[in-house]
N, C-alpha and C positions, 0 to 999 in steps of 0.2 A: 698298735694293732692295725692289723691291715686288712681293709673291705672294699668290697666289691661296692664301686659307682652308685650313688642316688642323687636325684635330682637335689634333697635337700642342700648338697655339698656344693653345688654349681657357683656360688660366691666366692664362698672360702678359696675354691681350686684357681677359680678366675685371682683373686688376690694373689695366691701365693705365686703363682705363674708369671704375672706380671712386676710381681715383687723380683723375685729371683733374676727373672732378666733383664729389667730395667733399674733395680735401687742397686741390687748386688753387684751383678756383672755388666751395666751399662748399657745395652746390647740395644737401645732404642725398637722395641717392637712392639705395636698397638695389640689390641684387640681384635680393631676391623683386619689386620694381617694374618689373622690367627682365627677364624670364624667357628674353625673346629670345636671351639672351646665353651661358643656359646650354647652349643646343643649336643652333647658328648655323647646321648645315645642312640641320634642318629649317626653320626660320624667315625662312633668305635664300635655301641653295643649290635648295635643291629643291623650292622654290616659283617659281624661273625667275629670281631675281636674284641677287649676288653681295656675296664678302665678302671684301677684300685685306688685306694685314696687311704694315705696314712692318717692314723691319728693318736692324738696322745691319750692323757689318763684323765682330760677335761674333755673329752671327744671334740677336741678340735682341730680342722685337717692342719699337719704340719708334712706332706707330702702327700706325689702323686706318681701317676706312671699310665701308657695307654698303649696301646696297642690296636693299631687299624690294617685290620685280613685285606692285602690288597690280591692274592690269589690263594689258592688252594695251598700251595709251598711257602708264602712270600708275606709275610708282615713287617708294618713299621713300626719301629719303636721309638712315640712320640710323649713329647710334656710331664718327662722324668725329670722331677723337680722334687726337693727338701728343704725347708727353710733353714738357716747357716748355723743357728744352733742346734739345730739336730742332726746335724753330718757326722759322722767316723764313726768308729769301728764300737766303741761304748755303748749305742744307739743303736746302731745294727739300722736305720729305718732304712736307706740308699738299698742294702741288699737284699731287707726281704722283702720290697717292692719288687726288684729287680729278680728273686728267685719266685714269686707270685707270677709274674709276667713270664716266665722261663715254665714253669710247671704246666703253663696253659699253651703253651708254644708245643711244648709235648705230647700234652693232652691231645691237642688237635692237629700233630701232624705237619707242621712246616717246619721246613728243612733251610728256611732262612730267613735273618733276622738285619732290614738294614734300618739306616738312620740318618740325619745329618744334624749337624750341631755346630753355631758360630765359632769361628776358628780360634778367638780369645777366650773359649770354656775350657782351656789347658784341663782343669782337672776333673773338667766330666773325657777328657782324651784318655787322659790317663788310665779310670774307671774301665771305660772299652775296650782299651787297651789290655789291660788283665785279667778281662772275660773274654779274653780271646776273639774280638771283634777283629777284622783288618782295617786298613785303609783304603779306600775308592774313589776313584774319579768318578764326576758326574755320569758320564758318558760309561763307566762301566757297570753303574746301576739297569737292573733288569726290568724294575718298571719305575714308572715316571709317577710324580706326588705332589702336590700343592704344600711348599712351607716357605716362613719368613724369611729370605736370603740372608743373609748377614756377613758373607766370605762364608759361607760353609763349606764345613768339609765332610766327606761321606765314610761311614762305616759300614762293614759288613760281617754277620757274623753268620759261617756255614754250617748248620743243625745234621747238615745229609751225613756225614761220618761219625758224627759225635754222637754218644749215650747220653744224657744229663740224667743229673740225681738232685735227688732234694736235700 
């Protein structure tokens, strides 16, 4: 099941975030690197973007997804994470985070959706990849963001020609 942001959640999401990138994928990155995390709605809600949080059938969060309005047109799509037994296509949880986040992207109007993600997350590349995200240079992102460098690499996904459905 997928809900919208409460503070109760603010542990769990801190675990599984730092779980994910540092026990799974290695990726070495603190807390203090990532501040965003410690107060999720000043940083997503109430700045005009949002922040879901999966959970199973013990309601406990096994994913997450956020989204921070850096302009009228221009969101980022940050701290999409599922813990490794809950990933593929059986589960569904990666995508309908991911189509949660996309409905409100609609809902509200922006026409583009970037990101950056360490260069060793092959398979969140891949993910972007097939949602029709592209590849981007630093320098060709349209505005500028505070995240944990890691070799990132940027993605871009353009909303302005496309319809989405639910």
């Amino acid at each position: 099941m997928i809900v919208l942001y409460e503070d109760k959640y603010k542990e769990a999401v801190i675990q599984l975030i730092l779980h994910v990138q540092n026990v799974e994928a290695g990726v070495g990155i603190s807390v203090e690197e990532q501040p965003d995390i410690l107060d999720i709605k000043s940083n997503y809600l109430h700045t005009g973007g949002n922040f879901w949080v999966a959970l199973n059938d013990k309601q406990e969060v096994i994913g997450c997804i956020g989204l921070q309005k850096k302009t009228n047109e221009i969101g980022i799509l940050k701290k999409f994470f599922v813990y490794k037994h809950y990933r593929g296509k059986e589960f569904g949880i990666g995508k309908n985070l991911y189509a949660s986040l996309l409905f409100f992207v609609q809902k509200h109007g922006l026409s583009k959706i970037i990101l950056d993600t360490p260069s060793q997350a092959t398979r969140s590349h891949n993910f972007y990849k097939k949602a029709g995200f592209k590849q981007v240079t630093k320098k060709d992102l349209t505005v500028q963001y505070d995240y944990p460098d890691r070799n990132s690499l940027f993605f871009e996904l353009d909303l302005s020609s496309k319809r989405l459905h639910n």
